[in-house]
C-alpha positions as CSV (number, residue, x, y, z in Angstrom):
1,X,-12.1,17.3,-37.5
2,X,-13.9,20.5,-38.4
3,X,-12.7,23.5,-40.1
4,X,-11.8,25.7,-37.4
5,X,-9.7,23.1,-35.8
6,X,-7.9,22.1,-39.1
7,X,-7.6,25.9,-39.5
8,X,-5.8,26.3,-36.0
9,X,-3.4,23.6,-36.3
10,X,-2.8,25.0,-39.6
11,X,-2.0,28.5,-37.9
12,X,-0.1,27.0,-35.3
13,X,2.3,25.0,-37.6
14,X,2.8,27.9,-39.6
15,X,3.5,30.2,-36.4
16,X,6.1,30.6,-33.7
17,X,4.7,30.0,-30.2
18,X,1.8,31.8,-30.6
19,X,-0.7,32.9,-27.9
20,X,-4.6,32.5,-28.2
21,X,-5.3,35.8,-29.8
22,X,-2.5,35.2,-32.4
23,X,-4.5,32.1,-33.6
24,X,-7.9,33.2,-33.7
25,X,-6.5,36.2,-35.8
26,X,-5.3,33.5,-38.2
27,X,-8.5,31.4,-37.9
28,X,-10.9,34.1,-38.8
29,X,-8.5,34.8,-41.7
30,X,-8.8,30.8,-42.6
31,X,-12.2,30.0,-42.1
32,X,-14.0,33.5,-41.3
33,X,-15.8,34.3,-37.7
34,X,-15.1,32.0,-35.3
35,X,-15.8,32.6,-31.7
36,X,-12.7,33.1,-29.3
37,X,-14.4,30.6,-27.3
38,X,-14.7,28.1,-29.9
39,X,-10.7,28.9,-30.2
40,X,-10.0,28.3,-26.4
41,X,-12.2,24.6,-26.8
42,X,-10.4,23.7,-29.4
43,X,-6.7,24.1,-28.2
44,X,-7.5,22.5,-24.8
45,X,-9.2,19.7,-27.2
46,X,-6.1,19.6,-29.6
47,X,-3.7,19.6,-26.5
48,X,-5.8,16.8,-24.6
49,X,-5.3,14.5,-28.1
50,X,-1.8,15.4,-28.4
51,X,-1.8,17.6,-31.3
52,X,-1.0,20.7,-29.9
53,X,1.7,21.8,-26.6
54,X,0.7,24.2,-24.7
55,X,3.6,26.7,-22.8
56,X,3.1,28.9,-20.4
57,X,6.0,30.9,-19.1
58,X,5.5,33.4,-16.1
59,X,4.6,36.8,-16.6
60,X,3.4,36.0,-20.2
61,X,0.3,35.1,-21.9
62,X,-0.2,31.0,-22.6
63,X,1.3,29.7,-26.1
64,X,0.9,26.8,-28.3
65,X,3.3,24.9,-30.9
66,X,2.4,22.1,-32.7
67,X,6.3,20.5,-31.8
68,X,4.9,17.9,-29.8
69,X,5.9,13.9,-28.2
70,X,9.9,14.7,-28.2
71,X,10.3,16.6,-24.4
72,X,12.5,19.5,-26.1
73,X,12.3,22.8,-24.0
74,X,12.1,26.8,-24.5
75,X,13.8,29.5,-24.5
76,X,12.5,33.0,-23.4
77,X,13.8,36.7,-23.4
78,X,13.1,38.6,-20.7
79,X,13.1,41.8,-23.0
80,X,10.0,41.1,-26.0
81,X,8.8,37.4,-24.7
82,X,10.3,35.8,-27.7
83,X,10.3,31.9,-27.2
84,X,12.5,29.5,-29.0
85,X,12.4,25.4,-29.0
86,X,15.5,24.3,-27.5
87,X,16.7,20.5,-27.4
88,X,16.9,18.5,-24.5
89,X,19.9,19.4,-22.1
90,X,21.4,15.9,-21.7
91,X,20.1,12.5,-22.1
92,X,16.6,10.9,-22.7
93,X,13.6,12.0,-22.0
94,X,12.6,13.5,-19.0
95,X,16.2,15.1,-19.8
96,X,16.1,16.2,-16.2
97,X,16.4,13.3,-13.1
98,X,14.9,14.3,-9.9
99,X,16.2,14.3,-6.6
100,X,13.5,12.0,-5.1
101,X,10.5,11.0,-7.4
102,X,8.1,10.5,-4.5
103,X,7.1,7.5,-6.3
104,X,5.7,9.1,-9.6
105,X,6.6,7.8,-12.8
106,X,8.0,11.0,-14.3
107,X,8.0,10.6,-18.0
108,X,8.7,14.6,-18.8
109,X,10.3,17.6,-17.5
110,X,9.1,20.8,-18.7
111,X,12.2,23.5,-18.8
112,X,12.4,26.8,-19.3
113,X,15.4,29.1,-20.2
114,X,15.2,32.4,-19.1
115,X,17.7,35.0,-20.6
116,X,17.8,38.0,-23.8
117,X,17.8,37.1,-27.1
118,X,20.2,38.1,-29.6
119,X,17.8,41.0,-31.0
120,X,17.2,42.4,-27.8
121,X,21.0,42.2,-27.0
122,X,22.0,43.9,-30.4
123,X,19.3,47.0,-29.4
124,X,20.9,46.9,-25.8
125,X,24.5,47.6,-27.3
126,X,22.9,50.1,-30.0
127,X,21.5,52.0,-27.0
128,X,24.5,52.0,-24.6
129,X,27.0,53.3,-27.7
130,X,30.5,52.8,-28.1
């Protein structure tokens, strides 16, 4: 394990779903320079070993989190792009049955919750008024 990848896992475990630029913000401010691409070989290595998830919702740029082996699923406002963990729907792992698995094994369903998040809601109502 070198520096820079103990220093991302470090910034991802201290973060919130954050995306590529996030971490190697918090890298250079760990370890000093270190190349963006050195960044991007790292997560895709840290992902491959199962250190790090990677997300990536439509329409915004890829994240990692460093919640990883328990299927859980995210949350996402359509307003700012916030992302919150949110636990399985119902039962084990995959959470989600499908219709026909065309013969796969499926061993994990990857979810995502689209809606606003209380912030965004609370500035939505400030707007509109009484």
């Amino acid at each position: 394990m070198t520096a820079a990848r103990l220093a991302i896992l470090q910034t991802v475990r201290s973060g919130d779903h954050l995306d590529v630029e996030t971490i190697h913000r918090g890298v250079c401010d760990r370890v000093g320079q270190v190349s963006l691409q050195a960044v991007y070989d790292s997560l895709n290595a840290l992902q491959r070993g199962g250190l790090l998830r990677r997300i990536e919702p439509a329409g915004s740029p890829t994240r990692y989190e460093a919640r990883v082996g328990d299927n859980h699923h995210h949350l996402v406002c359509r307003e700012c792009g916030r992302v919150t963990d949110v636990d399985c729907a119902v039962g084990h792992a995959p959470c989600l049955e499908p219709v026909s698995n065309a013969g796969f094994l499926v061993d994990e369903a990857d979810v995502i919750y689209w809606g606003i998040c209380p912030g965004c809601r609370s500035v939505t109502a400030e707007v509109a008024g009484p």
